[in-house]
DOFI-136280 format. One record per residue (C-alpha): x, z, y; chain; residue number from 1. Coordinates in pm, whole numbers. Last residue first. Layout:
N
[atom [X, Z, Y], 'A', NUM]
...
END
This chain:
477
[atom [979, -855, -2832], 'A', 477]
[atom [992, -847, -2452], 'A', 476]
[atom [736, -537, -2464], 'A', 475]
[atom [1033, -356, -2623], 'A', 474]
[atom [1268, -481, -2386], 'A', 473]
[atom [1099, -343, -2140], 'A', 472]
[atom [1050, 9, -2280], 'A', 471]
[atom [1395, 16, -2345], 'A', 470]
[atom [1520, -84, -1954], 'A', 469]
[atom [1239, 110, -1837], 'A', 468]
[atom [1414, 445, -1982], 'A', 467]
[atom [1767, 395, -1891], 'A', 466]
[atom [1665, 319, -1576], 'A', 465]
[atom [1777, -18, -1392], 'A', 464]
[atom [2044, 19, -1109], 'A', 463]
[atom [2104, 32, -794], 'A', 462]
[atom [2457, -54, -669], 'A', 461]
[atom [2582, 256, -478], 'A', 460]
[atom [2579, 270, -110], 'A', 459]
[atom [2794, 137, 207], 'A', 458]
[atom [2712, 276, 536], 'A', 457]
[atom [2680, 7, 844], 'A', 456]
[atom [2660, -271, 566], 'A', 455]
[atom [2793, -598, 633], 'A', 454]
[atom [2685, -853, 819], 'A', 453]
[atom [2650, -1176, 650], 'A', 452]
[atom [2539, -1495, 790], 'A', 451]
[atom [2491, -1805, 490], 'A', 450]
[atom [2643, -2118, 639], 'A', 449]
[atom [2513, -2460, 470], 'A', 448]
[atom [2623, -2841, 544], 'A', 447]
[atom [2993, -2750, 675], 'A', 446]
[atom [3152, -2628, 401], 'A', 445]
[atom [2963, -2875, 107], 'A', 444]
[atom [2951, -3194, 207], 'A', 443]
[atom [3263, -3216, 435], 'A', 442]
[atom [3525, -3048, 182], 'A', 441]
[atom [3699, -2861, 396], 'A', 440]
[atom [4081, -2796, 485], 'A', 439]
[atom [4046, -2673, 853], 'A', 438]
[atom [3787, -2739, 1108], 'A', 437]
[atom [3776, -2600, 1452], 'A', 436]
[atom [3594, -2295, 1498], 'A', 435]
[atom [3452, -2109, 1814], 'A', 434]
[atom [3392, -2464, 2057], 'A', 433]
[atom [3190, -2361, 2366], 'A', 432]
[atom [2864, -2507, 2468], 'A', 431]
[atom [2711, -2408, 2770], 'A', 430]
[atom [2329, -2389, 2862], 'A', 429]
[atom [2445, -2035, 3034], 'A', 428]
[atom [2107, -1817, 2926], 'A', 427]
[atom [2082, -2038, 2598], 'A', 426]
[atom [2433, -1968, 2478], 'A', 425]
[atom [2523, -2310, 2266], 'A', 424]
[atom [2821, -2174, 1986], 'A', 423]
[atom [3028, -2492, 1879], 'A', 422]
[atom [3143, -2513, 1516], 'A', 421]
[atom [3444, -2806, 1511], 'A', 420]
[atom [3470, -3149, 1360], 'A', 419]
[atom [3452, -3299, 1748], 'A', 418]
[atom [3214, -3618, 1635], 'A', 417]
[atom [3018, -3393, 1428], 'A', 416]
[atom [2943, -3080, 1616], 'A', 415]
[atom [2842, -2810, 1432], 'A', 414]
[atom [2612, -2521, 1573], 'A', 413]
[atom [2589, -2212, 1621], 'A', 412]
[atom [2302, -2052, 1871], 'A', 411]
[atom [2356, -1802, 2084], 'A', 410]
[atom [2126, -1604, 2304], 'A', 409]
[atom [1877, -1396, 2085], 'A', 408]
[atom [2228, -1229, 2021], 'A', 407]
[atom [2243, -956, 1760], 'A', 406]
[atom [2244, -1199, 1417], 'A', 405]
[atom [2386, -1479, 1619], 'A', 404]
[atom [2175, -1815, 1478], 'A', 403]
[atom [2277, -1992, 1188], 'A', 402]
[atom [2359, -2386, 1145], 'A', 401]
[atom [2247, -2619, 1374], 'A', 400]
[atom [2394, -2972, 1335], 'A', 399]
[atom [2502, -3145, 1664], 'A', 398]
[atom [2568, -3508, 1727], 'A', 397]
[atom [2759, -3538, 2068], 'A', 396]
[atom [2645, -3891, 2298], 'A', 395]
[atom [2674, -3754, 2623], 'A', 394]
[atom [2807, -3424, 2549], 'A', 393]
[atom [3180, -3578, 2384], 'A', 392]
[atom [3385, -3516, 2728], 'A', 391]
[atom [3287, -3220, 2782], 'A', 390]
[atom [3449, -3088, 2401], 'A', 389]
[atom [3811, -3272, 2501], 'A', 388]
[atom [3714, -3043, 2859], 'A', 387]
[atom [3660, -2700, 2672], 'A', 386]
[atom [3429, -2565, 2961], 'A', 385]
[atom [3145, -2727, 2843], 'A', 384]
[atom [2827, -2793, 2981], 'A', 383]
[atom [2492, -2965, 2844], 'A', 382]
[atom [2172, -2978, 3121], 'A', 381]
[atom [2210, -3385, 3127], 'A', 380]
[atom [2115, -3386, 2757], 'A', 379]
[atom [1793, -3196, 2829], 'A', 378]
[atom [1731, -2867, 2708], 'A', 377]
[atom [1408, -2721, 2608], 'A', 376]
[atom [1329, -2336, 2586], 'A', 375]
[atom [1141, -2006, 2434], 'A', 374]
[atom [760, -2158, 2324], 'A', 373]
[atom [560, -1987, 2155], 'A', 372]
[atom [463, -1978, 1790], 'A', 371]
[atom [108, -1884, 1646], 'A', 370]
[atom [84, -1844, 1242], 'A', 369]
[atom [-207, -1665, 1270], 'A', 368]
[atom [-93, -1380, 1064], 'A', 367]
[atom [262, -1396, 1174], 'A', 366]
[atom [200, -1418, 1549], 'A', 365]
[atom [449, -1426, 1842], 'A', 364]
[atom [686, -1670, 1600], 'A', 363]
[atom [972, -1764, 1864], 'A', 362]
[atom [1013, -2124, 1944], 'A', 361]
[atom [1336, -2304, 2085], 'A', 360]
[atom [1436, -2702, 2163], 'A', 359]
[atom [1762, -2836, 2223], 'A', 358]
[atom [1847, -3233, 2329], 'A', 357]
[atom [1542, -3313, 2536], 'A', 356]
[atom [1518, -3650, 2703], 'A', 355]
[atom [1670, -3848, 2317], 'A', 354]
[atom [1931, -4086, 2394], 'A', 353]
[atom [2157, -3864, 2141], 'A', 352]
[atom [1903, -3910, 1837], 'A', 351]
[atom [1838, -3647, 1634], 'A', 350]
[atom [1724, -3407, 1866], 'A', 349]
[atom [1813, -3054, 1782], 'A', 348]
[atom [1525, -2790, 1716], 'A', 347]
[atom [1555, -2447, 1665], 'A', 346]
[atom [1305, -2212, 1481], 'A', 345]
[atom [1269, -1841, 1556], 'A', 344]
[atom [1150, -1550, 1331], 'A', 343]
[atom [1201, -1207, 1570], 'A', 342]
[atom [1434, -889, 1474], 'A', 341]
[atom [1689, -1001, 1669], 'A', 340]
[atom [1731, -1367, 1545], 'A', 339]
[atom [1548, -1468, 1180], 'A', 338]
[atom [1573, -1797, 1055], 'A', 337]
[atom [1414, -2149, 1106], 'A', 336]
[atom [1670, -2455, 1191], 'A', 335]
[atom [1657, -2820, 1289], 'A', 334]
[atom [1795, -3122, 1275], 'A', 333]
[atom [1933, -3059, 946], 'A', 332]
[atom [1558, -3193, 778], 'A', 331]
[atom [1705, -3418, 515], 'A', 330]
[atom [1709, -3671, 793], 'A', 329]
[atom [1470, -3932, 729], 'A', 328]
[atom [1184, -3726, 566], 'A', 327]
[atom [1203, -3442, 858], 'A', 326]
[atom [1244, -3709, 1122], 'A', 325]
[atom [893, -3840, 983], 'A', 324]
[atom [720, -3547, 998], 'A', 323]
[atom [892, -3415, 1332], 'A', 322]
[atom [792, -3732, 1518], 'A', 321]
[atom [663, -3597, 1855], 'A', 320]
[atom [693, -3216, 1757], 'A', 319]
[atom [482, -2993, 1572], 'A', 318]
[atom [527, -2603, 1613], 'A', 317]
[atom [642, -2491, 1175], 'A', 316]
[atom [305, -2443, 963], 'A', 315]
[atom [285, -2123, 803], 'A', 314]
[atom [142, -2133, 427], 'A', 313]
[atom [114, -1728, 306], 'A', 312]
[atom [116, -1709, -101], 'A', 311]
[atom [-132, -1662, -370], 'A', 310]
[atom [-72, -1424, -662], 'A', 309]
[atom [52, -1142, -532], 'A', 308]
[atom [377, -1028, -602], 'A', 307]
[atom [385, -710, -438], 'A', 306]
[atom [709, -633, -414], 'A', 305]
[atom [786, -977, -401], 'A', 304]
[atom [629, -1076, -99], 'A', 303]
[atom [544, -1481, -118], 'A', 302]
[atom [590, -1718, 250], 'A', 301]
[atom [530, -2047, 258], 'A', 300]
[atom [697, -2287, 479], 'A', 299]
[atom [601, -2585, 745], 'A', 298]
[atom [725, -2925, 870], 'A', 297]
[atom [519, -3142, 578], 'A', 296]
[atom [745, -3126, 304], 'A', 295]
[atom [835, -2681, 234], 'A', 294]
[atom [1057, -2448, 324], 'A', 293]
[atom [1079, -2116, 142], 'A', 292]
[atom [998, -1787, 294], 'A', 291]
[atom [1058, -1450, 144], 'A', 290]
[atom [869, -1141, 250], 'A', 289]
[atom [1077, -826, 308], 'A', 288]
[atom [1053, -836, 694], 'A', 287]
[atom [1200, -1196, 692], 'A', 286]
[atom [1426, -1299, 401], 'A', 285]
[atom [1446, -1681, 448], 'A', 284]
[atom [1488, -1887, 135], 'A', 283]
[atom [1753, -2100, 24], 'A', 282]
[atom [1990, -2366, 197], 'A', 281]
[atom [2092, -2627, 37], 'A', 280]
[atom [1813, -2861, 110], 'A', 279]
[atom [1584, -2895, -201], 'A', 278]
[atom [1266, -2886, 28], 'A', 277]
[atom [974, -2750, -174], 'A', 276]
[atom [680, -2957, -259], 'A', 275]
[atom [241, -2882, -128], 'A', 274]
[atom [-27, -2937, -258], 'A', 273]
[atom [-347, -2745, -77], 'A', 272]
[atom [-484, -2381, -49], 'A', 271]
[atom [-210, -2196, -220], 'A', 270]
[atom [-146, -2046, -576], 'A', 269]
[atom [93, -1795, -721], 'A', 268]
[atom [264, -1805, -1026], 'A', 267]
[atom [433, -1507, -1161], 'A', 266]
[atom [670, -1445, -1417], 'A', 265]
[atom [859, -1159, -1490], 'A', 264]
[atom [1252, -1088, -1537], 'A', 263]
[atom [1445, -772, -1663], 'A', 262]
[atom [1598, -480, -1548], 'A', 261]
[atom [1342, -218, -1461], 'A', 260]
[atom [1432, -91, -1185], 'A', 259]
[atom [1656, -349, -1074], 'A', 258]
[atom [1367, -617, -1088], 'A', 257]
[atom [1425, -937, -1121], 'A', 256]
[atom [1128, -1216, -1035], 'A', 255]
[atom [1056, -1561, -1162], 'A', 254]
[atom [825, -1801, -983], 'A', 253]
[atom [656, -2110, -1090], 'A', 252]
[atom [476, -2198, -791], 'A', 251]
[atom [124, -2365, -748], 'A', 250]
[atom [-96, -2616, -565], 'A', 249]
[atom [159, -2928, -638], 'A', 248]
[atom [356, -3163, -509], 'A', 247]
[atom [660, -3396, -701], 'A', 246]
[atom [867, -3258, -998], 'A', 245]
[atom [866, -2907, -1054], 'A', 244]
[atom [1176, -2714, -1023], 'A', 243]
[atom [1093, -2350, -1154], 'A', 242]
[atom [1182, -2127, -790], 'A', 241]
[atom [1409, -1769, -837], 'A', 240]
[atom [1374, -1468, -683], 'A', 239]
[atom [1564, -1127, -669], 'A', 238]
[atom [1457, -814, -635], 'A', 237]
[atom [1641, -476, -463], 'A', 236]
[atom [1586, -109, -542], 'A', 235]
[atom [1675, 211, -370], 'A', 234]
[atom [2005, 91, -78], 'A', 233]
[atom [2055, 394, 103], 'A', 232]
[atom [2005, 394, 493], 'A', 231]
[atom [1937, 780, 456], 'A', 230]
[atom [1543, 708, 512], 'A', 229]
[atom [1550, 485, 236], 'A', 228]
[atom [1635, 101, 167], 'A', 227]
[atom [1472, -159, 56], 'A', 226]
[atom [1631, -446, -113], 'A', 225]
[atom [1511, -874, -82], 'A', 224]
[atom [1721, -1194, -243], 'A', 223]
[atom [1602, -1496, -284], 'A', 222]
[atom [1649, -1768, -495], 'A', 221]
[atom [1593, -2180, -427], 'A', 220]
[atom [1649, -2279, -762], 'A', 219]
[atom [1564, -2282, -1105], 'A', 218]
[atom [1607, -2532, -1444], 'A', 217]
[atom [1379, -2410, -1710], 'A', 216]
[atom [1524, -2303, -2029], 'A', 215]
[atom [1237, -2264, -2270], 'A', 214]
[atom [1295, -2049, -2594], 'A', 213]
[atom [1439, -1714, -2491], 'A', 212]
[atom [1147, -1724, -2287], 'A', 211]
[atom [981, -1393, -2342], 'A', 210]
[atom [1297, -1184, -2255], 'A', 209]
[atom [1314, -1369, -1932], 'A', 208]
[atom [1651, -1541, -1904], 'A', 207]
[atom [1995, -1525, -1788], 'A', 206]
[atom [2054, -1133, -1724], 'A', 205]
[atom [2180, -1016, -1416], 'A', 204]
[atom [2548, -955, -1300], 'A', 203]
[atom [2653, -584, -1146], 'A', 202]
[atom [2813, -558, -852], 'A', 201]
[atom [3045, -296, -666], 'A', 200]
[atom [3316, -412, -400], 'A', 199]
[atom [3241, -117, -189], 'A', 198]
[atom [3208, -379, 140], 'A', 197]
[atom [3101, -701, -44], 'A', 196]
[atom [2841, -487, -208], 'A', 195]
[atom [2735, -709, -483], 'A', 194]
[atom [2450, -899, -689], 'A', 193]
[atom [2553, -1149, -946], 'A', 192]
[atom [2341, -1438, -1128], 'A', 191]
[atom [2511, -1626, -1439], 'A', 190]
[atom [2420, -2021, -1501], 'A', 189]
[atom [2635, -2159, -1735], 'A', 188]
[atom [2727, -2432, -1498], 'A', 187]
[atom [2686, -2298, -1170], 'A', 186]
[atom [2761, -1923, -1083], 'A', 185]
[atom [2567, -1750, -892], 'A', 184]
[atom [2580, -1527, -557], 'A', 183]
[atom [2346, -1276, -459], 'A', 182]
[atom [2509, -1059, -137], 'A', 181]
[atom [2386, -662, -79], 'A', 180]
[atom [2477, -626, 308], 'A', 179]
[atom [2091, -519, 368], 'A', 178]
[atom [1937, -845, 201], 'A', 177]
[atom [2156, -1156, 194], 'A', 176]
[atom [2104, -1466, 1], 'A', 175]
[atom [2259, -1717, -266], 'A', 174]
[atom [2637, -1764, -237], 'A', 173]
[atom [2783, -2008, -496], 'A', 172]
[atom [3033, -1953, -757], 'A', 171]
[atom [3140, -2313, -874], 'A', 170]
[atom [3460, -2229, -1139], 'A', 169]
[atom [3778, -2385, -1052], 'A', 168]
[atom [3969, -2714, -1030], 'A', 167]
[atom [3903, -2923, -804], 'A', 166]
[atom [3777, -2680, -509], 'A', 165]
[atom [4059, -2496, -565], 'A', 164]
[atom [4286, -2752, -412], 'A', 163]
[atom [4066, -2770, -134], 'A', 162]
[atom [4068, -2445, -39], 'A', 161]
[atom [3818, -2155, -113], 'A', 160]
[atom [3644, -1849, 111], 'A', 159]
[atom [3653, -2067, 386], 'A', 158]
[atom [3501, -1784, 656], 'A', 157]
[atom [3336, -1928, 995], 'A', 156]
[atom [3492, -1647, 1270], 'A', 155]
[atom [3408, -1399, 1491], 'A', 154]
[atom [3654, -1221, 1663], 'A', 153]
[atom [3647, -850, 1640], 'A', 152]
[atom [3861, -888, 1325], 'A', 151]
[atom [3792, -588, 1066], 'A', 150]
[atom [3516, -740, 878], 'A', 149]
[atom [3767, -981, 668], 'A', 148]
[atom [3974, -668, 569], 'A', 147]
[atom [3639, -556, 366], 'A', 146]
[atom [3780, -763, 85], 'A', 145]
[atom [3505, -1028, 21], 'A', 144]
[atom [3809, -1228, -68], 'A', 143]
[atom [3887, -1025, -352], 'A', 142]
[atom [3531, -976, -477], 'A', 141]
[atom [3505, -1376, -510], 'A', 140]
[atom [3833, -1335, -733], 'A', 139]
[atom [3608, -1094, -962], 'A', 138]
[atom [3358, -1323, -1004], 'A', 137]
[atom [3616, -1553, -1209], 'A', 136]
[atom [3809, -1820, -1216], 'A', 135]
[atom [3776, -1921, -820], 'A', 134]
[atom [3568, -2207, -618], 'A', 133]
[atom [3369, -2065, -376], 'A', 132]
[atom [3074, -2253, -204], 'A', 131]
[atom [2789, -2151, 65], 'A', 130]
[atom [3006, -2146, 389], 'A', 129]
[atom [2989, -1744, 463], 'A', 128]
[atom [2930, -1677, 809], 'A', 127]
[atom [3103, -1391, 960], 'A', 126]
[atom [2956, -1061, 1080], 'A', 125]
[atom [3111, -735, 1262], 'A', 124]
[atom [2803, -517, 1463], 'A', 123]
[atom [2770, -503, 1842], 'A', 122]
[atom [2626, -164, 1831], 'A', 121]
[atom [2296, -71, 1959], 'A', 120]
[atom [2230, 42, 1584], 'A', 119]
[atom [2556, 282, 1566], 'A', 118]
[atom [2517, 644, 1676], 'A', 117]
[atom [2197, 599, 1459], 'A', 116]
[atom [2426, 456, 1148], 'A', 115]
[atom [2652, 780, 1181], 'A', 114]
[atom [2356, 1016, 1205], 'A', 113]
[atom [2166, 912, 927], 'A', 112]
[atom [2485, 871, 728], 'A', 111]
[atom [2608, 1211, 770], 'A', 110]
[atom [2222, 1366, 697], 'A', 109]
[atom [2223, 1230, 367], 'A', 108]
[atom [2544, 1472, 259], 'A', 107]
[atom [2840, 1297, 116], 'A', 106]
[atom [3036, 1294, 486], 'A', 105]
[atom [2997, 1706, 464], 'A', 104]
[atom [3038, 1769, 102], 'A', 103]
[atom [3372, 1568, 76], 'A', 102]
[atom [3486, 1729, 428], 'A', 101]
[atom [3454, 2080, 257], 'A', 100]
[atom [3584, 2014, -23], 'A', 99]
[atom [3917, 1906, 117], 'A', 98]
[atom [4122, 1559, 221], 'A', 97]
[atom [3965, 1350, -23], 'A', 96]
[atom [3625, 1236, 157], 'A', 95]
[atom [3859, 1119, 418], 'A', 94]
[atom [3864, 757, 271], 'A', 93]
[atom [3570, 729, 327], 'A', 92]
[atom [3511, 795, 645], 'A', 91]
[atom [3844, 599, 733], 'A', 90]
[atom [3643, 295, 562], 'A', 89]
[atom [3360, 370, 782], 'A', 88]
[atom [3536, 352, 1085], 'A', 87]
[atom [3585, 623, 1328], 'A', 86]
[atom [3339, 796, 1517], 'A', 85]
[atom [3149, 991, 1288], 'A', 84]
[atom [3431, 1190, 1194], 'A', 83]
[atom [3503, 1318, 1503], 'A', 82]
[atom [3158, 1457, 1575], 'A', 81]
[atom [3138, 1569, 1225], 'A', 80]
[atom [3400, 1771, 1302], 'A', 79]
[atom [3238, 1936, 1597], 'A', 78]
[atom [2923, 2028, 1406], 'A', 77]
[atom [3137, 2193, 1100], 'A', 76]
[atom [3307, 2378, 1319], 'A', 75]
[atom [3719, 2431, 1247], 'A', 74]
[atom [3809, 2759, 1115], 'A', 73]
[atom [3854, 2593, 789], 'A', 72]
[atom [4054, 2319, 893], 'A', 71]
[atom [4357, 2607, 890], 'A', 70]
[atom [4592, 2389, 1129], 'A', 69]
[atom [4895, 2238, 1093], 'A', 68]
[atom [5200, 2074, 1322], 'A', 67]
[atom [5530, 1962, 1140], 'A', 66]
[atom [5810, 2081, 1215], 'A', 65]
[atom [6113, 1934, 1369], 'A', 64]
[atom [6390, 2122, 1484], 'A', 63]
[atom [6484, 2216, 1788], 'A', 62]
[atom [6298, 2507, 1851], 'A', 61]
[atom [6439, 2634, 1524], 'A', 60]
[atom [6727, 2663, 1717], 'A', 59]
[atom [6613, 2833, 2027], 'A', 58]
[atom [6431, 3061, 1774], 'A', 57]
[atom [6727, 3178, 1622], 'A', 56]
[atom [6923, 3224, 1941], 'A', 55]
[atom [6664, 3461, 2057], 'A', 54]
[atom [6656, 3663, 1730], 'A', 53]
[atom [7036, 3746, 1786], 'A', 52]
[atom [6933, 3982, 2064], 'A', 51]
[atom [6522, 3982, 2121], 'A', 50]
[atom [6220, 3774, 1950], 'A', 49]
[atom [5919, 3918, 2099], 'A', 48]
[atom [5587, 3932, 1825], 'A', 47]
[atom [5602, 3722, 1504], 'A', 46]
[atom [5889, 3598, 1346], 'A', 45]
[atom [5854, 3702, 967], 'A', 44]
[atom [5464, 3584, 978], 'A', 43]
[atom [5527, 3300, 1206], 'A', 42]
[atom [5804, 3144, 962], 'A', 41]
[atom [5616, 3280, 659], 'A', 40]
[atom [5288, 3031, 766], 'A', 39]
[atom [5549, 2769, 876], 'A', 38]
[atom [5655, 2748, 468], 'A', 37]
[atom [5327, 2736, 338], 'A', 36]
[atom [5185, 2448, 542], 'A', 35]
[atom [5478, 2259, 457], 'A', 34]
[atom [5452, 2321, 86], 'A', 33]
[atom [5042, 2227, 111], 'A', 32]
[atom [5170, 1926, 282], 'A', 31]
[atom [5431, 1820, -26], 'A', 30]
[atom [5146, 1875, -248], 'A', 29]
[atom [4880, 1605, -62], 'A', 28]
[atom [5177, 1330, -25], 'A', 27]
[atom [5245, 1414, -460], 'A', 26]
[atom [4898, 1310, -494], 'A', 25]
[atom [4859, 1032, -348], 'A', 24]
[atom [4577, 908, -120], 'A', 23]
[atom [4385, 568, -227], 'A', 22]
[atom [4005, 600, -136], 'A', 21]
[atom [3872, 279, -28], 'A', 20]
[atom [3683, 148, -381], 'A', 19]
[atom [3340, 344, -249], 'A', 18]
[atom [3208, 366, -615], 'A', 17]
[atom [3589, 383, -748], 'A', 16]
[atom [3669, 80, -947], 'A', 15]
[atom [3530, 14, -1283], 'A', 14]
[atom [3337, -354, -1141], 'A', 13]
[atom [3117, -430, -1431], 'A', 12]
[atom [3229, -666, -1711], 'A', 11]
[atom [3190, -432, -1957], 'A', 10]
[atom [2927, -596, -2196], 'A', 9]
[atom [2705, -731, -1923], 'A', 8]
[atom [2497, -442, -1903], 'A', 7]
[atom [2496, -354, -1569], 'A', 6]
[atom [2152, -531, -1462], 'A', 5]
[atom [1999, -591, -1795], 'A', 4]
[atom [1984, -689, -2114], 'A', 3]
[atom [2285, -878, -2229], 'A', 2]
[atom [2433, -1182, -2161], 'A', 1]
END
């Protein structure tokens, strides 16, 4: 692997930086020759027809032309009014029609305005289960095809079947930040960032240019980008955990840079020991700062961007139990992600003869740590309208797995006993069934969802500078 972000020895994605735009030629010439020919119809016939002229024009009446108009008259402020309205795929794909519309939907200002026509907008998502098994990174591009966005229904996406699962490559999906997706693939272990909406990506190198000689084994990565003013995508870093056996007062992190393109080291400390979870899932992005979870019903919190060198410890709202649950049960009882803006953790009673069945907290404070309160539910409160669903309430085990990115409301969940993904909609206490199993391998589909939404205005892949990238590698020597 070489270098840096990009340079993997021209593996990149070559398509088109948008990858939508697909109008033929020959369609584009054979309008201009339309166009042409009705502008010396109405030149030769214009004014009162009279005597044979009438008949002429009754039969070209008749026939079927095409309709045109000089764009060029049109007002820029109206057409953008249209534009804006459609889909972003048609957006880009009308970047070919003239010059004028190029320059009009490339300009900063045209994605300012389409995203703020757009943020109280019930966005497209899916949930990503965390495994795809495919040759080659390009395959996981395929079925990130923006086609799976276009259903209003939602929907739990198996991006592999079984067969697949027993033969290919392991590509797994890491973390989300501002529709970029971090996947990796197991085995010889190769990171990749994409677009899943342009299709772009770039893989990043292996190893810290330092370490060429110690191969530590990582997990738990995280993904954070910041974007600008125009919604573009400036710089992103990704984050990787050293596995260290048993507790301890200090992280061995690792941190990519797309500026500069390589790896760094940094180890920050905390007050007291504490050990990572190894559940599947990774770390939380919230506000920039990634949170890992951590033995003891808490997490800890470390900002890469300004990779300090101690870290935030926030304990999760204690429970009767929750220490001792958490050991016993690999911690899927319960669930800590961000819903609406806000960090909330969810709670599911592991035992069906449990009094309350659902429990809800909302981080009010960051700094203090301070969570409130939202809900409990008690098993008798659980309705469904699906009636083979009703009749498994009583003694249901249910999994959390994501909340709704939009809707404080809903929680999904999976429900054991029915193999389905249930959605629980706090306001109703009702449980509805939104996916029924199909063709998964139970320890890996249905154990870890990742929730994507894609971007509102796609943007190129950043990359490292020419110039950092040398000077890097220099100091790497």
């Amino acid at each position: 692997m070489n270098g840096a972000a990009g340079d993997n020895g021209g593996e990149e994605n070559r398509e088109h930086p948008h990858g939508l735009i697909n109008v033929p030629p020959a369609r584009i010439r054979r309008s201009r020759r339309r166009r042409q020919e009705h502008r010396r119809f109405y030149a030769t016939h214009s004014g009162t027809l009279k005597g044979d002229e009438d008949d002429y024009k009754n039969e070209l009446s008749g026939m079927d032309l095409d309709f045109f108009y000089d764009l060029s008259h049109f007002p820029d402020s109206l057409l953008l009014e249209i534009l804006i309205r459609l889909p972003v795929r048609s957006m880009f794909r009308y970047k070919c029609v003239c010059k004028q519309w190029l320059s009009m939907i490339s300009h900063p200002s045209c994605s300012r305005f389409y995203v703020s026509m757009r943020l109280n907008a019930a966005l497209p998502f899916r949930l990503f289960y965390r495994y795809v098994y495919v040759p080659e990174f390009k395959e996981v591009l395929r079925r990130l095809r923006p086609d799976v966005y276009v259903s209003k229904e939602f929907s739990v996406l198996f991006l592999s079947s079984f067969e697949e699962q027993q033969q290919s490559d392991q590509f797994k999906v890491l973390a989300v930040s501002n529709g970029l997706v971090m996947f990796c693939l197991l085995g010889p272990l190769v990171y990749y960032v994409c677009d899943p909406v342009t299709r772009q990506w770039a893989s990043l190198p292996r190893w810290r240019q330092d370490s060429l000689d110690h191969h530590p084994v990582f997990y738990g990565e995280g993904l954070v980008s910041r974007v600008n003013e125009d919604n573009v995508v400036t710089s992103y870093r990704a984050v990787r955990v050293e596995r260290i056996s048993g507790y301890s007062s200090y992280l061995n992190l690792e941190t990519y840079s797309s500026e500069t393109g390589v790896w760094t080291a940094h180890t920050p400390v905390f007050p007291k020991k504490i050990r990572l979870l190894r559940r599947g899932v990774g770390p939380i992005n919230f506000n920039g700062i990634l949170h890992w979870f951590v033995h003891g019903n808490g997490m800890v919190a470390y900002d890469p961007y300004e990779n300090s060198k101690r870290c935030q410890l926030i304990q999760f709202p204690y429970g009767k139990n929750d220490s001792e649950n958490e050991e016993q049960h690999d911690s899927v009882y319960w669930l800590c992600n961000v819903s609406q803006g806000k960090l909330r953790y969810f709670r599911v009673a592991p035992e069906p003869s449990a009094v309350i069945c659902f429990s809800m907290w909302t981080l009010e404070n960051y700094e203090k740590g301070e969570w409130v309160m939202e809900f409990e539910v008690t098993r008798s409160d659980l309705c469904s309208d699906d009636d083979s669903l009703s009749n498994l309430l009583p003694t249901a085990t249910f999994f959390p797995l994501s909340f709704h990115p939009f809707d404080a409301n809903v929680v999904y969940m999976r429900c054991e006993e029915g193999s389905c993904i249930v959605t629980y909609n706090v306001q109703a206490r009702r449980l509805d069934v939104t996916c029924e199993a199909n063709d998964v391998v139970e320890d890996l589909s249905w154990r870890v969802v990742v929730p994507v939404v894609p971007p509102m205005w796609p943007t190129p892949l950043p990359r490292p500078a020419k110039k950092s990238l040398k000077r890097s590698l220099v100091r790497g020597k």
